[in-house]
C-alpha positions, 0 to 999 in steps of 0.5 A: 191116659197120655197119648205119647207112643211107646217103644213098641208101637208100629208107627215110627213116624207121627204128625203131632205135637210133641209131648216133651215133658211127657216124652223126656221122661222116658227117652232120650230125645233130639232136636235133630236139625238146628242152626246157629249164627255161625250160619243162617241162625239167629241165635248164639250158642249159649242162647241155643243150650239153655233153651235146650236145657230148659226143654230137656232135649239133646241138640244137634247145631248142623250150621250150613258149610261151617262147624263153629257152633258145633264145636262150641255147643260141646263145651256145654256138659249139661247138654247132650249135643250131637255134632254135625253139618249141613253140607251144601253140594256142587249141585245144591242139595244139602246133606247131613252128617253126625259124629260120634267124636268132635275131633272127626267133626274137625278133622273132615271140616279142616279136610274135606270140606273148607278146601272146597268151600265158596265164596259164603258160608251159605254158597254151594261147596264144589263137591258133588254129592257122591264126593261128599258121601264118600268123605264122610265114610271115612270117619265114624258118621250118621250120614242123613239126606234132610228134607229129601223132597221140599219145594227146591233144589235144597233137597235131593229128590229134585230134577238135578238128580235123575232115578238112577242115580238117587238110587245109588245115593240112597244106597249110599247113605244111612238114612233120611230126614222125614218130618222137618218143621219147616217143610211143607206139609205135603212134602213132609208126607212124601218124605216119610213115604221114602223113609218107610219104602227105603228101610233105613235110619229115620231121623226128624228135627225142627231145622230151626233158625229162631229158638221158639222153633226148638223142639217142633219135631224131634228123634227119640230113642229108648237109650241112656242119654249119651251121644253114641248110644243115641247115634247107634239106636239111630242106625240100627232103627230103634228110634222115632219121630215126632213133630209138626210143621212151622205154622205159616206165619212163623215160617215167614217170619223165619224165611225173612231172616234166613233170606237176611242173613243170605244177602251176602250170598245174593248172586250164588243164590240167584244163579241157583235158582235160574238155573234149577228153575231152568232143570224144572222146566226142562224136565217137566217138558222132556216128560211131557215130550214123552207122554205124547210120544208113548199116546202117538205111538200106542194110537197108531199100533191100535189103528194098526191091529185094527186094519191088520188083526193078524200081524204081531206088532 
């Protein structure tokens, strides 16, 4: 008896190993999140479609501020390709966006992202993130936070932006990524208790940069393989997720390339994380500020009640 989850199970979301052979056989299934070399990737294009024809899945190239492989990918007939971006914000964070047509893919490219690019592929644009969202509303997209909470500033759930505002973004967008094979454990956890608490669309991928990490976790839908029918069943909540993280020894092997291929985009990188590392501290010291003040506050009212029982504090 297969272990594979059906359509019709409670679970959405499952930590384990995909079964592709198993699972191609009955959905349409996506590598949701892989990058090429037109950013930090190690792989050509060619190279990224044959292997996702030898697996049997769809593939989405969401190369970091650049659209090349995407555009290219689509040449490929045989394979069902999902074209996308990673945009990197003003502050950052990245998000992603799908399109149901490349021609749009192109257009907000060309419109809407390569006037407000830095000085690298893999440096932050100047927009912010709201600005961005709104952009891409304007075409037919799926628009997805990925790794919303990952150990930096890359992912949304971070101190750059406060409650209220992620809420308001969260609002804005259509979903988030919840198992990225590259994430860390525990914060793939916390990602797919967003997922589960936000009710919205889910979606998961290997966020490879090598080829052997094609396919560690992919999305999945009982649909026809088709690019817009795989978007709509990604929406409308009609698809899963299933995958496992990167073992740790491969994740720094991948880690040593991306920082490589980031060399270029040393002193961008650098500046981020001095000052994201400065945010981290200074939040953390504003609530520690705050937890003294509310047990200061709560012992001198109890001291009060004490000496003065009848008073309304």
């Amino acid at each position: 008896m297969s272990n594979l989850p059906t359509p019709n199970s409670i679970n959405r979301i499952q930590f384990e190993k995909p079964d592709l052979k198993e699972l191609t056989r009955q959905f349409t299934t996506v590598d949701f999140h892989f990058h090429s070399r037109y950013s930090d990737g190690s792989n050509t294009v060619g190279e990224i479609a044959r292997y996702a024809q030898t697996l049997g899945i769809g593939i989405a190239i969401t190369d970091h501020n650049e659209i090349g492989g995407a555009v290219k990918i689509d040449g490929y007939r045989e394979v069902l390709s999902i074209p996308g971006i990673e945009v990197t914000s003003e502050e950052g964070a990245h998000i992603l966006v799908y399109f149901y047509e490349i021609e749009s893919l192109k257009r907000f490219y060309q419109d809407d992202v390569q006037p407000y690019m830095g000085s690298d592929v893999m440096s932050s644009t100047a927009l912010k993130m709201e600005e961005i969202v709104e952009r891409a509303r304007a075409y037919h997209t799926l628009i997805i936070f990925p790794h919303p909470n990952c150990a930096v500033y890359t992912g949304v759930c971070n101190p750059y932006f406060p409650e209220k505002r992620l809420q308001r973004l969260f609002e804005m967008v259509d979903g988030v990524e919840v198992i990225n094979s590259g994430n860390l454990n525990k914060s793939n956890l916390k990602c797919a208790l967003l997922g589960f608490n936000l009710n919205k669309a889910i979606t998961g991928g290997s966020d490879g940069h090598l080829l052997k990490h094609m396919g560690r976790v992919v999305t999945y839908a009982e649909c026809p393989p088709e690019r817009h029918a795989f978007l709509d069943a990604v929406k409308e909540k009609k698809n899963k997720v299933i995958g496992k993280e990167i073992a740790l020894l491969r994740k720094m092997t991948s880690n040593g390339y991306k920082l490589k291929s980031n060399m270029r985009n040393y002193s961008d990188l650098l500046e981020k994380n001095l000052r994201y590392g400065y945010t981290v501290v200074h939040s953390k010291s504003k609530s520690l500020r705050d937890n003294v003040r509310r047990n200061v506050n709560g012992k001198f009212r109890q001291k009060l009640k004490t000496m003065m029982p009848y008073h309304d504090y």
